[in-house]
C-alpha positions in Angstrom: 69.8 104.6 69.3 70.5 101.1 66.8 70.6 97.9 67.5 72.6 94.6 65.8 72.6 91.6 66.6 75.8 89.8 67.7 77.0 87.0 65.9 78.6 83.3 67.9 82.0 84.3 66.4 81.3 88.2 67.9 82.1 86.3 71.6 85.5 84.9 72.6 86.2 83.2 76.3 89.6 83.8 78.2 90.8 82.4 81.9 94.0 84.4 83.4 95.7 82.8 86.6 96.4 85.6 88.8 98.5 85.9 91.9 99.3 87.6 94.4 101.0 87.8 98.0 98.6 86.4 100.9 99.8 87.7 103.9 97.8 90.8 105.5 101.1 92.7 105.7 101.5 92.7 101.4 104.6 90.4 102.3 104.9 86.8 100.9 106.4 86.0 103.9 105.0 85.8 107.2 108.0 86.3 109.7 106.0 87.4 113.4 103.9 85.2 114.7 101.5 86.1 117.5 98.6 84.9 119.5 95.9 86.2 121.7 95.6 85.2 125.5 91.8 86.5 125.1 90.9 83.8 122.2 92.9 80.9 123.5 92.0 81.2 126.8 88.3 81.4 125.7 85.5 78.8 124.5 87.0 78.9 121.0 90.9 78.4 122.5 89.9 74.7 122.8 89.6 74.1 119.7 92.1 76.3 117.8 94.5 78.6 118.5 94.5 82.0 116.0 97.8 83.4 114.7 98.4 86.7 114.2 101.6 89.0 112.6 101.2 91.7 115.0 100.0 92.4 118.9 98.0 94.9 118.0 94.4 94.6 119.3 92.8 94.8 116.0 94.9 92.6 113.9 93.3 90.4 111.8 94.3 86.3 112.2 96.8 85.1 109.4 95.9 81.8 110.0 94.7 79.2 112.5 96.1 76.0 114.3 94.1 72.9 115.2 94.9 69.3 116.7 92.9 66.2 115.5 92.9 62.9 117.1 90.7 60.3 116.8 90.7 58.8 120.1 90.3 62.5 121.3 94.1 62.6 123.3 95.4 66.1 123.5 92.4 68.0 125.2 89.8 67.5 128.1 86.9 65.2 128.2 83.5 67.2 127.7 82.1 64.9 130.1 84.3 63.0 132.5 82.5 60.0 132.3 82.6 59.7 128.4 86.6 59.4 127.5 87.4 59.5 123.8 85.3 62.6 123.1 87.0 66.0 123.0 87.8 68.9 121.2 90.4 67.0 119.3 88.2 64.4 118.4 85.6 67.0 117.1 88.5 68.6 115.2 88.9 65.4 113.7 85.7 64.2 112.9 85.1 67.8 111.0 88.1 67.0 108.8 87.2 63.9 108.0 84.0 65.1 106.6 85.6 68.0 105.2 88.4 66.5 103.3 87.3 62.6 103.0 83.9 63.0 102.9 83.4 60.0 105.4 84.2 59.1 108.7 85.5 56.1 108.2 88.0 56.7 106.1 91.5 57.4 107.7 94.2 60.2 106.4 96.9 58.6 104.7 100.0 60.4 104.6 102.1 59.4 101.7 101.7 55.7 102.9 101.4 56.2 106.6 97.9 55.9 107.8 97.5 58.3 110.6 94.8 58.7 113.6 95.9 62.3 114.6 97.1 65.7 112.5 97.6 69.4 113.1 95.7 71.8 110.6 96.8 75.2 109.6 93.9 76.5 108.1 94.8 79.9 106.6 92.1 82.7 106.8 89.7 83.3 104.5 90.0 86.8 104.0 93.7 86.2 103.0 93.6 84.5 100.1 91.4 84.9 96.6 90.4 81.4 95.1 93.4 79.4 96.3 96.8 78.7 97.2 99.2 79.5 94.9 100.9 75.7 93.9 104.8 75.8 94.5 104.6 78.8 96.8 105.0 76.8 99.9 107.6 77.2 102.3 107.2 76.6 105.9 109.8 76.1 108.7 109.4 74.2 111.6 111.9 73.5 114.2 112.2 70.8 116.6 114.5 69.3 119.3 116.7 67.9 116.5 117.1 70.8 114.3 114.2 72.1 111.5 112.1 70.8 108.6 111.4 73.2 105.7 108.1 71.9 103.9 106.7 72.5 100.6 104.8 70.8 98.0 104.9 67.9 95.4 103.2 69.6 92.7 105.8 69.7 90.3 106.7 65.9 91.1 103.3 64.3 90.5 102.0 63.8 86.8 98.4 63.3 88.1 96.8 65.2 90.5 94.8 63.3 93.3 91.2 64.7 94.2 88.8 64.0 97.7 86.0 65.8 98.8 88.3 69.1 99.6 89.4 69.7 95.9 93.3 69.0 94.7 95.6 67.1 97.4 99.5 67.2 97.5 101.8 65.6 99.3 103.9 67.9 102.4 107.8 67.2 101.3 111.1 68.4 102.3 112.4 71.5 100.2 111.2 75.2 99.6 109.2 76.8 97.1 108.1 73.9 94.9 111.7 72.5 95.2 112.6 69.1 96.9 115.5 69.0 98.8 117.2 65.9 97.3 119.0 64.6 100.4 116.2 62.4 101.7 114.1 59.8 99.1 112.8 60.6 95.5 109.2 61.3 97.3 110.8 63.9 99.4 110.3 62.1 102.6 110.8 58.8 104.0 108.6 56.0 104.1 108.9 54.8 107.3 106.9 57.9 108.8 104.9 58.9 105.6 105.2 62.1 104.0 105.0 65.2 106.3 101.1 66.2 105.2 99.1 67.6 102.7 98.4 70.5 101.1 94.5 71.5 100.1 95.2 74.5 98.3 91.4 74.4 97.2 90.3 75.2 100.8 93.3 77.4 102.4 94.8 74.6 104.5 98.0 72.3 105.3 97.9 69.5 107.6 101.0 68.1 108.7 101.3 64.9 110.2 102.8 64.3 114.0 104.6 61.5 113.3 106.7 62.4 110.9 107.9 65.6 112.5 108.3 63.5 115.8 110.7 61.5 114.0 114.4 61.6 114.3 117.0 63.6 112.2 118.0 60.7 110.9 114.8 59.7 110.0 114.2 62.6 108.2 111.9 64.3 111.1 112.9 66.9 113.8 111.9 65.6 116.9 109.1 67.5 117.1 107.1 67.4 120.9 104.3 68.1 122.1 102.3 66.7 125.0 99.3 64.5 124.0 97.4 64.7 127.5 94.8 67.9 127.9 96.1 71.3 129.1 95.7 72.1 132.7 92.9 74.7 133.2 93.8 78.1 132.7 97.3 77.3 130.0 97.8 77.3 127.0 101.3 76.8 126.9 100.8 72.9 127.1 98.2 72.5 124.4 99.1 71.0 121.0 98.2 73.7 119.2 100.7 75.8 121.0 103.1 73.4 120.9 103.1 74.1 116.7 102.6 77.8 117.6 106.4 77.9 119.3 107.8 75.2 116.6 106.2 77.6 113.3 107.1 80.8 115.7 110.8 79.5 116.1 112.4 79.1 112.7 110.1 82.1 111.8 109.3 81.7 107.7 106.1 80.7 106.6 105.7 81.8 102.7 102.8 81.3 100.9 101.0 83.1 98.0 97.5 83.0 96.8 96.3 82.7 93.1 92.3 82.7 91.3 91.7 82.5 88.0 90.0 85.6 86.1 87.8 84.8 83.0 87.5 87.2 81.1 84.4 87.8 78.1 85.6 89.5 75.2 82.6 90.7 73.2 83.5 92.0 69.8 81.1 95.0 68.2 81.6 95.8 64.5 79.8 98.8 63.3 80.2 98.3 59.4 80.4 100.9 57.0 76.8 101.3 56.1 75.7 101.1 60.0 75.4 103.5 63.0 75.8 106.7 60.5 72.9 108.4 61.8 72.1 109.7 65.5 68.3 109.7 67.1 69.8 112.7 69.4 67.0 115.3 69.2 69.4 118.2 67.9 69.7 115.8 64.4 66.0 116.4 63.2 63.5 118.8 63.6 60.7 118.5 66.4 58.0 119.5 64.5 58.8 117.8 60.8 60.9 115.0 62.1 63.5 115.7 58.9 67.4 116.1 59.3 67.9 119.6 60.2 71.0 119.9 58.1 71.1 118.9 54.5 74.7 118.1 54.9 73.9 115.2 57.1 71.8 113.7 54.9 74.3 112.2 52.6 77.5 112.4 54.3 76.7 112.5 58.1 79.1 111.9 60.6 78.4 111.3 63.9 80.5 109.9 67.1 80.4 106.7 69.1 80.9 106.9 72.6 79.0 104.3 74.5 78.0 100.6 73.9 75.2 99.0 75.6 74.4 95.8 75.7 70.7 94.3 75.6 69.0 91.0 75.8 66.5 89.4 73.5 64.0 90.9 75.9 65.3 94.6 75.3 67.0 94.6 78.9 70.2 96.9 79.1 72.6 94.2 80.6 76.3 96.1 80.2 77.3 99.4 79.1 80.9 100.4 77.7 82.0 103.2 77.7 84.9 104.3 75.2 88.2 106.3 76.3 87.3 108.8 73.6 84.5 109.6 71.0 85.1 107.8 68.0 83.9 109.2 64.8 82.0 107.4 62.1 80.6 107.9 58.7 80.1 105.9 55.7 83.2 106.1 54.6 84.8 104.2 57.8 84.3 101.0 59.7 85.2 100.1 63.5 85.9 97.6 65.7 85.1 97.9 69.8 86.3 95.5 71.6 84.1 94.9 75.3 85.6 93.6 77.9 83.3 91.6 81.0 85.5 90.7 83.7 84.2 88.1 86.4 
């Protein structure tokens, strides 16, 4: 076995942006929405509702809904004695430490402070590192018609930053593309822009009021009922309000993206080096000289497998190559080693 040691200029760094479709179906489109009656009717049901692309017992949620309000309006009391304290009001007070970092700041959407929001926080297991910027379409329908959202990232020539990673503003267009008709920010200022996206963290929050808004107005009179669900339904609940107004225009398309870095390590066996093999079969047991005379000065041998060690003699990496390569004095190589991570 030989050793060298590799050089500063021997190691060369490279980041690749990946993507790649979200959905659990391999689709970038998400077209069936369902829901369970077993999770929404249960403990967790107050709190979110799951979405799923099929009604199969085993699916796996696409992504979840969640209303936040401050003053805790769209779900029941914990105590009837203690108003303002809720589900929604927990929902809130998470996201605010979440994605502000402090409970006293408010959301401000575009420039519309707001005390309440639905979240559509987008499973885990679906996506690799991130949402995919400019991959956002979402419908949503309404009394007045439908809203088709996506992002501002190609508008903005700074990006903003909170305690959730990158923020972008919810506008009115598909895929990265505004849809001219309303303002140059996409929406109008009178109800703020229609949320944000936190591709850092898999989620979208949209913002009540400006879907409540009139067509005119840029919004699609989007209802729902602000007072808790009776017992037993979920049909009344905010979050299913969403779940029949996402479920209804039926598009939601969003891709995922991560960045692999890549090590490239560079091994140069020059023509003077790595001519001569320590494989038993090279040398004799009992003398320890080259068995074969021809090997002596014009040996040839074959490099299949780099290892890489330490400074402490620790095997770190191995490489293996597609096919023996062969090397005497008369020849020089270059192996290129790969570390993905």
């Amino acid at each position: 076995m030989s050793f060298k040691r590799l050089e500063a200029d021997d190691f060369v760094i490279s980041a690749d942006s990946i993507s790649a479709t979200l959905w659990s179906n391999n689709s970038p489109t998400l077209n069936n929405f369902f829901t369970s009656s077993v999770q929404a009717l249960g403990s967790s049901g107050n709190y979110y509702l799951n979405v799923f692309v099929t009604s199969s017992n085993t699916a796996s949620s696409e992504f979840a809904i969640a209303y936040g309000n401050s003053a805790g309006s769209g779900s029941a009391n914990y105590n009837n004695l203690v108003n303002g304290k809720s589900p929604s009001s927990t929902i809130y007070g998470q996201y605010q430490n979440l994605v502000l970092g402090d409970e006293n700041i408010d959301f401000v959407f575009g420039n519309i402070t707001s005390s309440e929001f639905f979240a559509l926080s987008i499973d885990r297991a679906r996506y690799k590192e991130k949402i995919l910027l400019g991959s956002l379409t979402l419908s949503i329908s309404g009394s007045s018609g439908f809203v088709t959202l996506t992002d501002n990232s190609a508008y903005v020539s700074s990006t903003i930053f909170n305690e959730a990673g990158r923020v972008y503003q919810l506008i009115s267009g598909s895929s990265g593309v505004r849809n001219s008709s309303l303002d140059i920010n996409g929406y109008t200022s009178a109800s703020g822009s229609y949320g944000w996206l936190l591709p850092d963290i898999g989620t979208i929050l949209l913002n009540p009021k400006a879907l409540s808004a009139t067509g005119t107005s840029g919004g699609i009179g989007f209802l729902y009922s602000g007072s808790a669900p009776a017992t037993g339904t979920i049909n009344t609940s905010p979050n299913f309000s969403l779940f029949r107004a996402i479920s209804g225009s039926g598009a939601f398309k969003l891709n995922s993206e991560e960045t692999i870095t890549s090590d490239y390590i560079f091994v140069r066996p020059r023509s003077s080096e790595f001519n001569y093999s320590e494989n038993p079969s090279f040398i004799s047991g009992s003398t320890g000289e080259v068995l074969y005379p021809e090997f002596i000065n014009s040996p040839q041998v074959y490099i299949t497998t780099v290892g890489l060690y330490n400074d402490n003699n620790e095997l770190l990496a191995v490489a293996k190559l597609s096919r023996p390569l062969v090397k005497d004095f008369t020849k020089e190589a270059l192996v290129r080693v790969k570390l993905d991570f």
